[in-house]
MDTraj code that builds the backbone (N, CA, C; nanometers):
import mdtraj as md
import numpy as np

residues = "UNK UNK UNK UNK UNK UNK UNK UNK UNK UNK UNK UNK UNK UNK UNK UNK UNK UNK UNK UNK UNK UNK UNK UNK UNK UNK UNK UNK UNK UNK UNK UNK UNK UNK UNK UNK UNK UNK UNK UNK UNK UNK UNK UNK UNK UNK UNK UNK UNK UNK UNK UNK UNK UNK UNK UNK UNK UNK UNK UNK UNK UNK UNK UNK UNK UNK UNK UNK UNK UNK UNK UNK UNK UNK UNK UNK UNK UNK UNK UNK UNK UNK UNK UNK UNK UNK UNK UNK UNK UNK UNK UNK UNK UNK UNK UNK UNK UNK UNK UNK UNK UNK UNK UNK UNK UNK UNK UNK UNK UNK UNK UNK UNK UNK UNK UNK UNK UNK UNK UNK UNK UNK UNK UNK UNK UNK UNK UNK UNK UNK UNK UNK UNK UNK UNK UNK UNK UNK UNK UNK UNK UNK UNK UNK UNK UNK UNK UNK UNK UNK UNK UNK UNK UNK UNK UNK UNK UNK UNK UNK UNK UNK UNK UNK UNK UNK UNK UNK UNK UNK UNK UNK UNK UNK".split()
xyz = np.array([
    [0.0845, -0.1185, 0.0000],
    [0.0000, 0.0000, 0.0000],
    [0.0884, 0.1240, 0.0000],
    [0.0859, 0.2154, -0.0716],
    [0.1149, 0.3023, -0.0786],
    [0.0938, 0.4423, -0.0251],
    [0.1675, 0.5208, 0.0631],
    [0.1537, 0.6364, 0.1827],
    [0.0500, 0.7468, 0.0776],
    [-0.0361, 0.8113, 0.2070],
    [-0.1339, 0.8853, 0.1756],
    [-0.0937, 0.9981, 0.0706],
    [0.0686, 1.0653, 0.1168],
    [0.1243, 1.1289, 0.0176],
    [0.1029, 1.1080, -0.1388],
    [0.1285, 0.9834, -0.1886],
    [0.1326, 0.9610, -0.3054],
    [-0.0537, 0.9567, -0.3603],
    [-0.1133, 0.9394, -0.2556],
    [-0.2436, 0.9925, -0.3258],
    [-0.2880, 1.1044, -0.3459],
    [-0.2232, 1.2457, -0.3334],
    [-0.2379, 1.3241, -0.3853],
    [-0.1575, 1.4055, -0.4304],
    [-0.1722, 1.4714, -0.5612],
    [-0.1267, 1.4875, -0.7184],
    [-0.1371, 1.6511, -0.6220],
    [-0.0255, 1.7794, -0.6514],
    [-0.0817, 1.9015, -0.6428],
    [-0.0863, 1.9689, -0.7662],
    [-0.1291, 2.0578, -0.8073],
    [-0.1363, 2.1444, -0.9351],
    [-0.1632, 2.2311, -0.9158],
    [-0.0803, 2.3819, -0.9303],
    [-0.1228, 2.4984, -0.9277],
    [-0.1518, 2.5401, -0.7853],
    [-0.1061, 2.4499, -0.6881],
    [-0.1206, 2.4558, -0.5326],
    [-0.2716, 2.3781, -0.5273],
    [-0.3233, 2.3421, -0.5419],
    [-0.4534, 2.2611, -0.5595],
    [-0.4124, 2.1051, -0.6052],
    [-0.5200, 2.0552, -0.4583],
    [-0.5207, 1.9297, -0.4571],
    [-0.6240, 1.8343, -0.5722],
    [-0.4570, 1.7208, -0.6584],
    [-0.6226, 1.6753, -0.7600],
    [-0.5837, 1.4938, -0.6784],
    [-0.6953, 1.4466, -0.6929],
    [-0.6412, 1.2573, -0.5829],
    [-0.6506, 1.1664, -0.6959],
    [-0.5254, 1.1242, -0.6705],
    [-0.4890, 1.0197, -0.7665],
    [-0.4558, 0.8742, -0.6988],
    [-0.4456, 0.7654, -0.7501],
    [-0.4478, 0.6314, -0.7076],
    [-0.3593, 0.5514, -0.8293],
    [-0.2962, 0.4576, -0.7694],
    [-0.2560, 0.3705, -0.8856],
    [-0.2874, 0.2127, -0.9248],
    [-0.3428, 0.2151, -1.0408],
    [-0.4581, 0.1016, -1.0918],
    [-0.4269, 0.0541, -1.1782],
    [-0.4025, -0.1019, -1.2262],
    [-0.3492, -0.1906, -1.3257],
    [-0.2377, -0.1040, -1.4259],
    [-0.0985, -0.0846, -1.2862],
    [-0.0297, 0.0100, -1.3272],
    [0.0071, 0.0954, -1.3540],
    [-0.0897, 0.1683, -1.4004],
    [-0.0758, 0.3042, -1.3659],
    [-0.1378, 0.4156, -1.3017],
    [-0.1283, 0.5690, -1.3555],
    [-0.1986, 0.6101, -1.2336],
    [-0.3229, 0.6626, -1.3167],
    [-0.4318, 0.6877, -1.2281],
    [-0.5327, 0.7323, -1.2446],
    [-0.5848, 0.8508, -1.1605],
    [-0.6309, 0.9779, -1.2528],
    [-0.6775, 1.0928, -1.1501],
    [-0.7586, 1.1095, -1.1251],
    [-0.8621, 1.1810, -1.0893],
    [-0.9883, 1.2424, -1.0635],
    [-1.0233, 1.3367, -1.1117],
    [-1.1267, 1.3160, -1.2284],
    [-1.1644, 1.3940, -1.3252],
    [-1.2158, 1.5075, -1.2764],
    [-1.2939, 1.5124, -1.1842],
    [-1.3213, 1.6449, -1.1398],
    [-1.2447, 1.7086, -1.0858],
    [-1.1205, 1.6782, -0.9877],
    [-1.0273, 1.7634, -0.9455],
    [-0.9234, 1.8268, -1.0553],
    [-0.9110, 1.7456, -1.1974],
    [-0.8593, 1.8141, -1.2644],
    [-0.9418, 1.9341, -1.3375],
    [-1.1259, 1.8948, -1.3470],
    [-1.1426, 2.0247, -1.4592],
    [-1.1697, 2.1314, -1.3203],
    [-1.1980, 2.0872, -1.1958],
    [-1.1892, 2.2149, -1.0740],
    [-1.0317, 2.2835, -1.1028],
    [-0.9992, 2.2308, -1.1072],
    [-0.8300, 2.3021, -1.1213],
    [-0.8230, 2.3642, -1.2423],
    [-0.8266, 2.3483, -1.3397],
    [-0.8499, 2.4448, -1.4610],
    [-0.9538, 2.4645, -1.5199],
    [-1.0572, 2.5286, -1.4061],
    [-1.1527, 2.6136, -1.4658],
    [-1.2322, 2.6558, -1.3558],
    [-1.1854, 2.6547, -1.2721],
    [-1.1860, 2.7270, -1.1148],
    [-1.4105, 2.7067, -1.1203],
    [-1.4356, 2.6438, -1.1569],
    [-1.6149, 2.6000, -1.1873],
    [-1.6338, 2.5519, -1.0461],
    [-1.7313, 2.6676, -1.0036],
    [-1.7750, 2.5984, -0.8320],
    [-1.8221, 2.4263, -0.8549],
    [-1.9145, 2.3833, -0.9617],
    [-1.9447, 2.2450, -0.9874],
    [-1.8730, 2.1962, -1.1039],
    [-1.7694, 2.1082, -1.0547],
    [-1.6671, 2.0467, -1.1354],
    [-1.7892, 1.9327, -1.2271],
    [-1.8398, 1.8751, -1.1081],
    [-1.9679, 1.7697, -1.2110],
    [-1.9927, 1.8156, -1.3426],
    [-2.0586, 1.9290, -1.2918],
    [-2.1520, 2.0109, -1.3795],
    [-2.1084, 2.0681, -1.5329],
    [-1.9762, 2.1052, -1.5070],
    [-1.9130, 2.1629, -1.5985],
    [-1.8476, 2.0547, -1.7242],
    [-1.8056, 1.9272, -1.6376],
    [-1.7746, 1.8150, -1.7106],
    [-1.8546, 1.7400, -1.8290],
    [-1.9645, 1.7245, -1.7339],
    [-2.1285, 1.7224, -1.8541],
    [-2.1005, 1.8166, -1.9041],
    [-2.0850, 1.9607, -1.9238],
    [-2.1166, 2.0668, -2.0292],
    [-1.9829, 1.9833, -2.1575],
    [-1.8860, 1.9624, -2.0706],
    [-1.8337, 1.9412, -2.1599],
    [-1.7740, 1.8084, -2.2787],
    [-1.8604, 1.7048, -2.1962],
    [-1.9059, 1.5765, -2.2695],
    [-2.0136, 1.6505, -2.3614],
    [-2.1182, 1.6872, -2.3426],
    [-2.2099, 1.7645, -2.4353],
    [-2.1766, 1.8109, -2.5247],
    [-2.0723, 1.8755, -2.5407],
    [-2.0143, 1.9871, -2.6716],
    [-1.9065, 1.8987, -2.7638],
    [-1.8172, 1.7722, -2.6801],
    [-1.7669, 1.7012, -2.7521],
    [-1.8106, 1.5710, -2.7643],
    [-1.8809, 1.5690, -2.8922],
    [-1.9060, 1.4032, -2.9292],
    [-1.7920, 1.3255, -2.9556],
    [-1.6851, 1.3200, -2.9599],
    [-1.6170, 1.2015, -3.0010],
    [-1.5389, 1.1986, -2.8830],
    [-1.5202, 1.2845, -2.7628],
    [-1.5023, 1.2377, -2.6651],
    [-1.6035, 1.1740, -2.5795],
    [-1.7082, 1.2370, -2.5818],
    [-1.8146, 1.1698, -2.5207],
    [-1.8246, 0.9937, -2.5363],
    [-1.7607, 0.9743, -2.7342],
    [-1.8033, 0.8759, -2.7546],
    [-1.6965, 0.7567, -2.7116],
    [-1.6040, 0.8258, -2.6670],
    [-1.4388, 0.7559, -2.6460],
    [-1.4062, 0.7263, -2.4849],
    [-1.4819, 0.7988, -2.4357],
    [-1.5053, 0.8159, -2.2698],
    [-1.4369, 0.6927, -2.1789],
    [-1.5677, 0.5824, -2.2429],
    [-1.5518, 0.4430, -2.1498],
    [-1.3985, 0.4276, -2.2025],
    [-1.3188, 0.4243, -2.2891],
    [-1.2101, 0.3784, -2.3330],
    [-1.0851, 0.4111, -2.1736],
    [-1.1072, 0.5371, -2.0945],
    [-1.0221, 0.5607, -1.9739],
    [-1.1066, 0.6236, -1.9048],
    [-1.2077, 0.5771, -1.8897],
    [-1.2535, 0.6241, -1.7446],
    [-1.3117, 0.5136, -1.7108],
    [-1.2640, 0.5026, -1.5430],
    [-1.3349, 0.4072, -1.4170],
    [-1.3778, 0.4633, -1.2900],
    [-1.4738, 0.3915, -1.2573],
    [-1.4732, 0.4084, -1.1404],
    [-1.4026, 0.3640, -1.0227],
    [-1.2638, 0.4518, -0.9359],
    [-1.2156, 0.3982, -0.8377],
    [-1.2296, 0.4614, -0.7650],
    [-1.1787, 0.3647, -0.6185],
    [-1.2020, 0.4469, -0.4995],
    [-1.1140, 0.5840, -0.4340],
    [-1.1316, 0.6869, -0.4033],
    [-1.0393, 0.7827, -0.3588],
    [-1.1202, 0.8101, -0.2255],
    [-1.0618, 0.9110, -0.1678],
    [-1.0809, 0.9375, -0.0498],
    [-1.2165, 1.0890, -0.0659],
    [-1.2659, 1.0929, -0.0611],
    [-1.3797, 1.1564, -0.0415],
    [-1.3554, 1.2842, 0.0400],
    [-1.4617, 1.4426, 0.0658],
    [-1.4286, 1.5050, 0.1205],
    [-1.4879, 1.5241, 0.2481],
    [-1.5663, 1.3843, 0.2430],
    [-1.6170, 1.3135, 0.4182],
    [-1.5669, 1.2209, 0.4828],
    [-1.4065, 1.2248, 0.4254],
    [-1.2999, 1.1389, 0.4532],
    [-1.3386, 0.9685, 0.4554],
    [-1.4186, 0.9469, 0.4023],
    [-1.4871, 0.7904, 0.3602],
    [-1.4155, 0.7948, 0.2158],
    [-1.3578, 0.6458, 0.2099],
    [-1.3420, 0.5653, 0.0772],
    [-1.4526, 0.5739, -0.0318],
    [-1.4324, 0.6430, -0.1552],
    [-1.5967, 0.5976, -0.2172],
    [-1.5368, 0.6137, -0.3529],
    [-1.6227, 0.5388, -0.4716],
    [-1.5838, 0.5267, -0.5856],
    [-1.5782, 0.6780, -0.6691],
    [-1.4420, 0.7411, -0.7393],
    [-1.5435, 0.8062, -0.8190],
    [-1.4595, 0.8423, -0.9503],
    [-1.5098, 0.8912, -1.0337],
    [-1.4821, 0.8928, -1.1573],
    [-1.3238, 0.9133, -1.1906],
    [-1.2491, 0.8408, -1.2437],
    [-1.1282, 0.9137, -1.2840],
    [-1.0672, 0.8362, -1.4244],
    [-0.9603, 0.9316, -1.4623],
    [-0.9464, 0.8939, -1.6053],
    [-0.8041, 0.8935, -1.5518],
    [-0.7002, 0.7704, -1.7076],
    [-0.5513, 0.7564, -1.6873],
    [-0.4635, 0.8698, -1.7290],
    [-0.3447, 0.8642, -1.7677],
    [-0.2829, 1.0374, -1.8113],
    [-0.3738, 1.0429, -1.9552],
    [-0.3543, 0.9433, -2.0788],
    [-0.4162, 0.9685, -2.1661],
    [-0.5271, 1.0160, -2.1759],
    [-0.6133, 0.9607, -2.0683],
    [-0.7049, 1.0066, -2.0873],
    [-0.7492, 1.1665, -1.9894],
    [-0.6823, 1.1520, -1.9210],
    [-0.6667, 1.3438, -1.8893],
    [-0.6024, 1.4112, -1.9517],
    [-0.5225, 1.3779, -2.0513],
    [-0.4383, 1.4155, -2.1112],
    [-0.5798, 1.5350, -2.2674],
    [-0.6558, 1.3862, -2.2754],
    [-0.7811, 1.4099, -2.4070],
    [-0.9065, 1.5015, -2.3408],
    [-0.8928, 1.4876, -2.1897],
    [-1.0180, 1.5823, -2.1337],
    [-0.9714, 1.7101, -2.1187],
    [-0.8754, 1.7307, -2.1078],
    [-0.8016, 1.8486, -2.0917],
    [-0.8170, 1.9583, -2.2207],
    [-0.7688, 1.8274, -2.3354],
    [-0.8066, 1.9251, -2.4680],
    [-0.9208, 1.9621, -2.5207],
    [-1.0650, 1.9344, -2.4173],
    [-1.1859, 1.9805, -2.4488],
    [-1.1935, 2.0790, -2.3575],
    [-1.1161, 2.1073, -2.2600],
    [-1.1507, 2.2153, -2.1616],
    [-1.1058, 2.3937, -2.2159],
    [-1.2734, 2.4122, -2.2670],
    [-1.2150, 2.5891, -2.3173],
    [-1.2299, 2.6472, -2.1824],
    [-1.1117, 2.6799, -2.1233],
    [-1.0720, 2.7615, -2.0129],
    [-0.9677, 2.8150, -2.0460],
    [-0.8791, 2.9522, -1.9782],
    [-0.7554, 3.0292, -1.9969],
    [-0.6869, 2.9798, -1.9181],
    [-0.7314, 2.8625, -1.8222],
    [-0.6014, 2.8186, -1.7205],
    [-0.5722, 2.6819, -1.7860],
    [-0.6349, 2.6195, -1.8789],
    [-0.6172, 2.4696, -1.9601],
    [-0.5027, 2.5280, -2.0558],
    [-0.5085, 2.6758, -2.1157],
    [-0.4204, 2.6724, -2.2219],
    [-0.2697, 2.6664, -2.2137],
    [-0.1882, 2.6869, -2.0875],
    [-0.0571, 2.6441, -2.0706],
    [-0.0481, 2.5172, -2.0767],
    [-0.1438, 2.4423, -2.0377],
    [-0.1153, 2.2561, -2.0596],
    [-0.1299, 2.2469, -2.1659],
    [-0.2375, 2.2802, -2.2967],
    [-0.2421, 2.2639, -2.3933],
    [-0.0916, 2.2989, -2.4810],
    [-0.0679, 2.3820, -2.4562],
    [0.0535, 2.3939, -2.5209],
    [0.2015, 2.3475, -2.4839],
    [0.1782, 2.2997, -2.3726],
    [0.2853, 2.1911, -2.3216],
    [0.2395, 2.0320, -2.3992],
    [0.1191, 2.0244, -2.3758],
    [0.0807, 1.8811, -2.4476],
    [0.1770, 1.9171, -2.6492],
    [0.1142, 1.9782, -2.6756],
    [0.1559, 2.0375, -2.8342],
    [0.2745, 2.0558, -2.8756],
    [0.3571, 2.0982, -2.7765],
    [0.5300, 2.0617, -2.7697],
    [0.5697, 1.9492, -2.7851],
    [0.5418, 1.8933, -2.6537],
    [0.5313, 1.7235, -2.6123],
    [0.5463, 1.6535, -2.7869],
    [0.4270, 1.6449, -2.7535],
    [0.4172, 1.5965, -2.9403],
    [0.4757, 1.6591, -3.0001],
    [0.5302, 1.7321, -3.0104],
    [0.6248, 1.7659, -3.1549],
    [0.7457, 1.7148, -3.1210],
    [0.7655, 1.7462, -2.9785],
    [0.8775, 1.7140, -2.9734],
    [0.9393, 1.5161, -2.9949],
    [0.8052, 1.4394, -3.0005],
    [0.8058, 1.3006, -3.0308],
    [0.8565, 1.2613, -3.1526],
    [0.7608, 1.3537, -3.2214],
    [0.7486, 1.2982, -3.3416],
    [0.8764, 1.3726, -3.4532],
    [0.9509, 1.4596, -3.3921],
    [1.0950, 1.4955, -3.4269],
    [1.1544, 1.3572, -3.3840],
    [1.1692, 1.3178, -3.2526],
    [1.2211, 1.1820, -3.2232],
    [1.2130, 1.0375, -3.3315],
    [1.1024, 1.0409, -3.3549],
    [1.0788, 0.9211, -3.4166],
    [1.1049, 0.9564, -3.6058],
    [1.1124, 1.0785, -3.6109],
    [1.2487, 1.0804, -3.7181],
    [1.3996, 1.0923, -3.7285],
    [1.4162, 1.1282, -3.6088],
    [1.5665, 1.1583, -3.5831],
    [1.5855, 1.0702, -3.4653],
    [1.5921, 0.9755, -3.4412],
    [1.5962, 0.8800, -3.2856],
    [1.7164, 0.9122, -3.2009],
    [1.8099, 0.9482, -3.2821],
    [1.8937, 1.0255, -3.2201],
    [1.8584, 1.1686, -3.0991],
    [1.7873, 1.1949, -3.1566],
    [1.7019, 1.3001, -3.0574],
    [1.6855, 1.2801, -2.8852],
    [1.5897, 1.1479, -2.9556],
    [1.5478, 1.0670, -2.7540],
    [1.6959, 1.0556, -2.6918],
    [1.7469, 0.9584, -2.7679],
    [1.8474, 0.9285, -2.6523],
    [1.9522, 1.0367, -2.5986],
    [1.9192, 1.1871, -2.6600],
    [1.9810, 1.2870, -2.6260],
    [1.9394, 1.3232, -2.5240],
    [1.7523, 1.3303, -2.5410],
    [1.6693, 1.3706, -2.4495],
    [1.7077, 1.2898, -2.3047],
    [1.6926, 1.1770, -2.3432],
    [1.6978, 1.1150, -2.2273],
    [1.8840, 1.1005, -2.0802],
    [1.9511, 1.1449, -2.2083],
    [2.0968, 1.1796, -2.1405],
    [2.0200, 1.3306, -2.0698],
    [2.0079, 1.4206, -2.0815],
    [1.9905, 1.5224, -2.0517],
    [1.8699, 1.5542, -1.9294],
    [1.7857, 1.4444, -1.9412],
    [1.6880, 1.4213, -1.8207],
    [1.7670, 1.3710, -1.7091],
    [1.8695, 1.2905, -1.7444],
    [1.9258, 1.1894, -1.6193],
    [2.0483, 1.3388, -1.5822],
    [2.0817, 1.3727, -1.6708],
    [2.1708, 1.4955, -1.6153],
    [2.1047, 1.6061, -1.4946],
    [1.9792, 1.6533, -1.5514],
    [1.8967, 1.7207, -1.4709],
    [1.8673, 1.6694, -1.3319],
    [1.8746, 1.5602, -1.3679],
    [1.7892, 1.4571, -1.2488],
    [1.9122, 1.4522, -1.1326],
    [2.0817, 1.4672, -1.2005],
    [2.1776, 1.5059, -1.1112],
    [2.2785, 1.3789, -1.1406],
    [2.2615, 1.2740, -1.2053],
    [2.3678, 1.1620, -1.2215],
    [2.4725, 1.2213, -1.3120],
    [2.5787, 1.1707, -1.2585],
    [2.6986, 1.1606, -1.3278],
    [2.7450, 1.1576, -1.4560],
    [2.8149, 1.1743, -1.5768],
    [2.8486, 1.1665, -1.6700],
    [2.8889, 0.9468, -1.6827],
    [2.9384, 0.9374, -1.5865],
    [2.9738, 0.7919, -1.6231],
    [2.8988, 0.7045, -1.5785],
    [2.7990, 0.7067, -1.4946],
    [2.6539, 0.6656, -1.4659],
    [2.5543, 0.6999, -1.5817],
    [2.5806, 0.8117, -1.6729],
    [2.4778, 0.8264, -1.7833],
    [2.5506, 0.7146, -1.8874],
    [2.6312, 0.7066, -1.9072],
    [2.7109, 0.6475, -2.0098],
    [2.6601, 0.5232, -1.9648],
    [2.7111, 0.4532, -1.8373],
    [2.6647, 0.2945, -1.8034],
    [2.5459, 0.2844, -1.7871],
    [2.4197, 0.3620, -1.7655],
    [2.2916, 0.3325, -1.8193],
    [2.2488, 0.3171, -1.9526],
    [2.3395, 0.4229, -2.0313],
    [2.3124, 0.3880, -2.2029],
    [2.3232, 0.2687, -2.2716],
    [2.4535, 0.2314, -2.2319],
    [2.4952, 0.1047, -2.2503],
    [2.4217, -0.0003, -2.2088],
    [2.3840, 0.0206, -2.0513],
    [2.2833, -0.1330, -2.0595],
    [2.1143, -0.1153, -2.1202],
    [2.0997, -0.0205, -2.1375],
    [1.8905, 0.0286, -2.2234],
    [1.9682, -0.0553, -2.3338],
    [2.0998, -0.0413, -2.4276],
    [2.1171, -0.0590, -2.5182],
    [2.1266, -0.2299, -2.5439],
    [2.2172, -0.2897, -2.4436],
    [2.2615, -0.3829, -2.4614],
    [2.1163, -0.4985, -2.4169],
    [2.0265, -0.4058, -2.3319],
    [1.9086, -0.4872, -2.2708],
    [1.8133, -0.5130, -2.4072],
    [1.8250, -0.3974, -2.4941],
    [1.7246, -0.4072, -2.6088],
    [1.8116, -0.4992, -2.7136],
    [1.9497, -0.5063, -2.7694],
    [1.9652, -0.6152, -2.8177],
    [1.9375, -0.7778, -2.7651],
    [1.9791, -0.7281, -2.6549],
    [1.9225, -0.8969, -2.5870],
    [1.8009, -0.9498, -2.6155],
    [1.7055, -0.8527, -2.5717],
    [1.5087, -0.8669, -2.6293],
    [1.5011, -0.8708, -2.7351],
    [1.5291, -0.8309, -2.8192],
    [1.5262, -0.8795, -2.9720],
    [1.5661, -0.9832, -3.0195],
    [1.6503, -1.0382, -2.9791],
    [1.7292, -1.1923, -3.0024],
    [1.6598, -1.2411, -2.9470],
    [1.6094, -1.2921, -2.8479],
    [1.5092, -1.3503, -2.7419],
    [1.4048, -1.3572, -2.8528],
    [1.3267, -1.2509, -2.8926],
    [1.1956, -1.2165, -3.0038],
    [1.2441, -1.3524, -3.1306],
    [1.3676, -1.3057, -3.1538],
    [1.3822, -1.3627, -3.2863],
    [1.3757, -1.5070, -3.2921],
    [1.4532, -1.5610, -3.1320],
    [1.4415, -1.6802, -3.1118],
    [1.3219, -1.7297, -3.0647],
    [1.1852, -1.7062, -3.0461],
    [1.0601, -1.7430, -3.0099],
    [1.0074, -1.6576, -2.8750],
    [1.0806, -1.6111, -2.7937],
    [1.0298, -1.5753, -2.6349],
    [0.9617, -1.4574, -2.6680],
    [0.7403, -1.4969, -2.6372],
    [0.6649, -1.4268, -2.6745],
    [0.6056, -1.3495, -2.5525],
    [0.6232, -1.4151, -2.4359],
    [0.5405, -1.4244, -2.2673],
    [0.6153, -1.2913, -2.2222],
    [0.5393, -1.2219, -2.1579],
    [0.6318, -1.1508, -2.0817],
    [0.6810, -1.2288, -1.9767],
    [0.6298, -1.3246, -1.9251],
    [0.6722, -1.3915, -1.7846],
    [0.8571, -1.4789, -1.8147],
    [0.7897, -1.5148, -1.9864],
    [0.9457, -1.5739, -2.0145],
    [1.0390, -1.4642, -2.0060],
    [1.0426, -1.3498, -2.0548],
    [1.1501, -1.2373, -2.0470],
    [1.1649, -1.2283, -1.8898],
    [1.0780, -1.2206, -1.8197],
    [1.0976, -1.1655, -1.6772],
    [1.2021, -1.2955, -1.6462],
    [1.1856, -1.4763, -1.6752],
    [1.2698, -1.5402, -1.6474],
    [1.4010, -1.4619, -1.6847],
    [1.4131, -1.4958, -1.8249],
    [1.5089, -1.4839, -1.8958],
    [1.6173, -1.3694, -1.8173],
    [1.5546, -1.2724, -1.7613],
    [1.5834, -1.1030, -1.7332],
    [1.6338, -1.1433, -1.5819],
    [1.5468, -1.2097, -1.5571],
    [1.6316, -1.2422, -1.3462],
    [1.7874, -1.3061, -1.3836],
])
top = md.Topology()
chain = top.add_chain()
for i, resn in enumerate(residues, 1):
    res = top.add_residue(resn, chain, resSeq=i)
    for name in ("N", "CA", "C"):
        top.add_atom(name, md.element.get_by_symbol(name[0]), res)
traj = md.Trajectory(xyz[None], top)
């Protein structure tokens, strides 16, 4: 189980409650559109805005569940939340002036991918430069490169030779 800390997400100094569910995490849809769009009824506003978008409306069930978070009558109770993708897609229906700095961080994001996945050289720049930020060493970045690298030739040979399971890689990998 994981400390109460990690169930809640802050943004903008505002609390949104998040949980983590068949891996990953999941937020609370209303604490995110309360947070960017300051709407006394987060409910309310959410319907407005399933209403105005049909193909989210129609895509909905695809990341949203019902899980349990902590309530603001401090009782466990189910309630709506979506995964990053899918806050990621509610976000881009939210016409508010406080959604549009995420929007345009999302819009970077993606560009900045899809430069990657023509130049691949790119990521693994990116990703030296995250671990730099993050404060590791020059020869700790180098011996992580080397083993992402040497781990992905290994998985591919494995592929080539039949190993389809993830459970066989997890052998294979201990």
């Amino acid at each position: 189980m994981r400390n109460m800390e990690d169930k809640i997400a802050l943004f903008q100094g505002r609390a949104i409650r998040k949980t983590f569910h068949q891996e990953e995490w999941w937020f609370s849809i209303h604490d995110v559109v309360g947070v960017l769009t300051d709407s006394k009824n987060s409910r309310e506003y959410f319907d407005k805005v399933l209403q105005r978008d049909e193909i989210l409306k129609s895509t909905y069930g695809q990341f949203v569940r019902r899980l349990p978070l902590l309530a603001e009558d401090r009782k466990i109770r189910n309630q709506i939340c979506a995964n990053t993708e899918g806050i990621f897609r509610i976000i881009q229906s939210i016409h508010s002036p406080k959604a549009e700095p995420f929007k345009l961080w999302l819009a970077k994001v993606g560009y900045e991918r899809i430069k990657e996945i023509e130049d691949p050289e790119l990521a693994t720049k990116r990703t030296r430069e995250l671990y730099k930020a993050k404060g590791y060493s020059d020869a700790w970045i180098e011996k992580r490169m080397r083993g992402i690298t040497i781990r992905d030739e290994l998985t591919d040979e494995w592929q080539k030779r039949g190993v389809k399971e993830a459970r066989e890689y997890a052998i294979l990998t201990a």
